[in-house]
N, C-alpha and C positions, 0 to 999 in steps of 0.2 A: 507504394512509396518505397523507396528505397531501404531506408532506415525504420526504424520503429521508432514513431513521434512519441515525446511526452501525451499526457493528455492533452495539456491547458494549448499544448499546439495544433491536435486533433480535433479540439470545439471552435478554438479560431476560424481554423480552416472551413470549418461546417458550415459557423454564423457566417464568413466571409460568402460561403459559394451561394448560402438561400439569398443574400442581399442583406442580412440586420443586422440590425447598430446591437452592441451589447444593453442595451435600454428595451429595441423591440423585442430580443430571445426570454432576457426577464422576466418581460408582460406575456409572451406567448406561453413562457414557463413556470409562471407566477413563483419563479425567484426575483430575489434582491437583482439590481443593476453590481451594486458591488460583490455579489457571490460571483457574477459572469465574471465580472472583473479578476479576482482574486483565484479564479480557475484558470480561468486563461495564461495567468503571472506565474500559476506555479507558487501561489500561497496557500493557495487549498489544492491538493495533489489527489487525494481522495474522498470521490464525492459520495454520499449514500447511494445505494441504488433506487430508490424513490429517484432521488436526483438524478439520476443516471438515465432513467425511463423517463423523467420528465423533459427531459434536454433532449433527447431522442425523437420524442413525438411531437414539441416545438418544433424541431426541426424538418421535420418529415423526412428523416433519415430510411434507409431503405436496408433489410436486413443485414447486408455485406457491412453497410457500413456502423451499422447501432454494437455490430461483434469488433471493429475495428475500434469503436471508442471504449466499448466497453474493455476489451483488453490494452488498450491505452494505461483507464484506470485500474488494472487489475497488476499491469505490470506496476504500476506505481508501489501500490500494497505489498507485493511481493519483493521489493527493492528495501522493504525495510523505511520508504519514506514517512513523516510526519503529517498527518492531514491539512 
């Protein structure tokens, strides 16, 4: 991508291309509906990395891209942003 996406736009993008509703990533990731939710909005900007690895293997992310989310959220942290 051209730019370097926020996170919450880099797991959209994810659940979008596997096909799930933010309801199946949840259950696949035994998070909350509203955590996805609230990632995705940019309410929650950085996620644990439990969470990070959990949303990844949901996803069946493929190394290039689990370094792509992950430095999503890492720029976040490093921007000084609020969780």
């Amino acid at each position: 991508m051209a730019r370097q996406q926020r996170f919450g736009e880099r797991l959209r993008h994810y659940r979008e291309a596997a096909g799930y509703s933010q309801e199946e990533l949840a259950d696949r990731a035994g998070l909350s509906a509203n955590a996805i939710s609230a990632l995705e909005r940019g309410e929650r900007k950085r996620p644990y990395p439990d969470t990070l690895r959990r949303l990844a293997e949901a996803l069946g992310l493929s190394e290039d891209a689990r370094s792509e989310l992950a430095a999503a959220a890492v720029g976040a942290r490093d921007a000084g942003m609020a969780p």
